[in-house]
C-alpha positions as CSV (number, residue, x, y, z in Angstrom):
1,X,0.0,0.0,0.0
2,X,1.1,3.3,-0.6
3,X,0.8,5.8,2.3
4,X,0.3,9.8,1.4
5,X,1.6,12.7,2.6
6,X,-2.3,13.2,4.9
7,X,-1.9,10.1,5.5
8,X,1.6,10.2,7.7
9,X,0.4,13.7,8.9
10,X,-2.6,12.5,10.3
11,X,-0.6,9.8,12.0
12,X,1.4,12.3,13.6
13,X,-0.8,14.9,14.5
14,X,-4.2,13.3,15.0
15,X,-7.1,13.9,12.3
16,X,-7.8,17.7,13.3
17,X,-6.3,18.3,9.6
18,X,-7.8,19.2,7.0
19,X,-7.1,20.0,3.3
20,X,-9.1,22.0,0.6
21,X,-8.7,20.6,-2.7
22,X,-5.3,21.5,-4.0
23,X,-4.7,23.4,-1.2
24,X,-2.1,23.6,1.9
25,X,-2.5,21.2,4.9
26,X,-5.0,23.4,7.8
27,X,-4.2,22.1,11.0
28,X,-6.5,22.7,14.0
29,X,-6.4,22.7,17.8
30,X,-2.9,24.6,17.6
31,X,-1.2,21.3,16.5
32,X,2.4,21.7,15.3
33,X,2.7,20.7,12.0
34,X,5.7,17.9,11.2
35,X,8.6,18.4,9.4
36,X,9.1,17.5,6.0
37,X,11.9,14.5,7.4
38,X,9.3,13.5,9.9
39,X,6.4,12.8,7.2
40,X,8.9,11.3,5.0
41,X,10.2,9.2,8.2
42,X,6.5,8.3,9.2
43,X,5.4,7.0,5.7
44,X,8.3,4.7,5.9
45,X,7.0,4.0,8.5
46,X,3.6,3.3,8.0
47,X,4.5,1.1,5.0
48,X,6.6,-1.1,7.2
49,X,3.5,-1.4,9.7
50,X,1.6,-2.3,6.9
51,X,4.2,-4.6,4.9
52,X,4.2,-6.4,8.5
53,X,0.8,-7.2,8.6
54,X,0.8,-9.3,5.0
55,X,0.4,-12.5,6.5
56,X,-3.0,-11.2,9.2
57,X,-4.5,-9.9,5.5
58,X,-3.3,-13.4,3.9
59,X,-4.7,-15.2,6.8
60,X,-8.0,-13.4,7.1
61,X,-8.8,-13.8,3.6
62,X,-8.9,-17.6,3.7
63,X,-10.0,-18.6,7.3
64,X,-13.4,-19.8,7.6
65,X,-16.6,-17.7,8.2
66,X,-17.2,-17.3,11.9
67,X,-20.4,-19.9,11.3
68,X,-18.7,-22.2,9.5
69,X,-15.4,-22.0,12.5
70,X,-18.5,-22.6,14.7
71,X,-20.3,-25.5,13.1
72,X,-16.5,-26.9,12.8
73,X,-16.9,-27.0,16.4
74,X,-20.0,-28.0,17.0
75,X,-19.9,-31.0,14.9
76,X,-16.5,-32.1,15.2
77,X,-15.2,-30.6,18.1
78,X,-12.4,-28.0,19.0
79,X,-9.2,-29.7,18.0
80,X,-10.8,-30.5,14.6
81,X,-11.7,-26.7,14.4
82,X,-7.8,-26.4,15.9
83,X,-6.4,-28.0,13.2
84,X,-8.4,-26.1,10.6
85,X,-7.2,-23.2,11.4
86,X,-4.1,-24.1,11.7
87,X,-3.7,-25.1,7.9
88,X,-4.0,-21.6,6.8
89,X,-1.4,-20.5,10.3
90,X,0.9,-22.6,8.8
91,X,0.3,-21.4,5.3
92,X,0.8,-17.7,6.7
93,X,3.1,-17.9,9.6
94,X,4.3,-14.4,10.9
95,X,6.4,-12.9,10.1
């Protein structure tokens, strides 16, 4: 993902910002706006969080429904619903 300049602001400052279409960055509550290095360091940042978190997006796309985890359960008990789950943990470990 690609994290904008608003985007590491907002991380920095909180999202009292604002920014009128093509216009300058409006900050609010008296915040102190970053430096340029700073919103260049937090998008690295950011990206790294995100990068990070591949295997959770990975993981989440292919686990079961929550009703499907729970009829897992039900029917077959919790180490069969264990070791469900645990195909797509070992598919995604993290990092």
């Amino acid at each position: 993902m690609i994290f904008s300049k608003m985007d590491a602001i907002r991380s920095l400052v909180g999202n009292d910002v604002s920014q009128p279409l093509g216009g300058d960055v409006i900050y609010h509550k008296d915040q102190k706006p970053p430096t340029e290095s700073e919103i260049d360091a937090e998008i690295k940042k950011l990206e790294a969080e995100y990068d990070a978190q591949e295997y959770a997006r990975k993981r989440q796309a292919e686990y079961p429904t929550i009703g499907d985890q729970l009829d897992e359960i039900y029917h077959n008990g919790v180490d069969s619903w264990k070791a469900v789950i645990k195909q797509t943990k070992d598919k995604y470990p993290k990092g």
